[in-house]
C-alpha positions in Angstrom: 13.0 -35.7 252.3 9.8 -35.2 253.9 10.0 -32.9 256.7 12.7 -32.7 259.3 11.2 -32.6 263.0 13.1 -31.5 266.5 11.4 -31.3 269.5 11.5 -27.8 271.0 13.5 -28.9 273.4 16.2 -30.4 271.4 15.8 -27.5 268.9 19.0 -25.1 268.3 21.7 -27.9 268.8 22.5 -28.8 266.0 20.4 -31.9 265.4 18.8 -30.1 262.6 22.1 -29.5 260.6 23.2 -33.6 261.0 19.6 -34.7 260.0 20.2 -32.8 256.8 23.8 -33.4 256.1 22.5 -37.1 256.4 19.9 -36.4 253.8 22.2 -34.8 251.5 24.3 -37.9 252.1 22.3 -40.4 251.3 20.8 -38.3 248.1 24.4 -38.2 247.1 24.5 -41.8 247.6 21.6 -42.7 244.9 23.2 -40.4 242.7 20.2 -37.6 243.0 20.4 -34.9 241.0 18.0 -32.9 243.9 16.4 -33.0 246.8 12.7 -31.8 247.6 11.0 -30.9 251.0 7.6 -29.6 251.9 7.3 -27.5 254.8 4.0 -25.6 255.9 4.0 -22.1 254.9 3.6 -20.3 258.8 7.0 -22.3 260.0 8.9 -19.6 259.4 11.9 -20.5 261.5 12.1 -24.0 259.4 11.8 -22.0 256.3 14.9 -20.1 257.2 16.8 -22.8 258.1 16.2 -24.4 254.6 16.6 -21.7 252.8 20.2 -20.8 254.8 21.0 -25.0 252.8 20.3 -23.7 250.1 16.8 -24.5 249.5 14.8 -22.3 247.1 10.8 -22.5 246.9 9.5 -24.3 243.7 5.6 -24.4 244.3 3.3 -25.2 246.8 0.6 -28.0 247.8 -2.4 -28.2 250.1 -1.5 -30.4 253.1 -4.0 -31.7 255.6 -3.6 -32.2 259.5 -6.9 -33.7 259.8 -9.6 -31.8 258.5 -7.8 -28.6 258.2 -6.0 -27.9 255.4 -2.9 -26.1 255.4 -0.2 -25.2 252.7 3.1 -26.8 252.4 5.7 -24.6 250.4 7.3 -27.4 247.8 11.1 -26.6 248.0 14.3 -27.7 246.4 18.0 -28.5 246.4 20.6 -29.4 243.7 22.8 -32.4 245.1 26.5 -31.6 244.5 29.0 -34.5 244.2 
């Protein structure tokens, strides 16, 4: 998993909860052992949210949004059967 993206206005219905339950699904479904996410390091709210699934910070990467370079935190899940 990438990233996970609501727009604002969609934000705090619950979209964010069946994107990941998807995810987790379909993780499940390739017989994963984990799942990974980056998220940038100042979205604080997604970083709750992640860490409220479970999530736990591994590492981190530069990312790039055009020429600016920002930090994506490297996090992860175990996938439970």
């Amino acid at each position: 998993m990438e990233r996970i993206y609501i727009h604002q206005a969609f934000q705090n219905q619950g979209l964010g909860n069946r994107l990941f339950k998807k995810a987790l699904e379909r993780a499940s479904d390739l017989d994963k052992q984990f799942i990974w996410l980056g998220v940038w390091e100042e979205n604080h709210n997604a970083i709750q949210f992640y860490e409220k699934k479970g999530f736990t910070h591994v590492s981190a990467h530069p990312f790039y949004m055009g020429d600016e370079e920002q930090i994506d935190l490297i996090m992860k899940k175990a996938i439970h059967s």
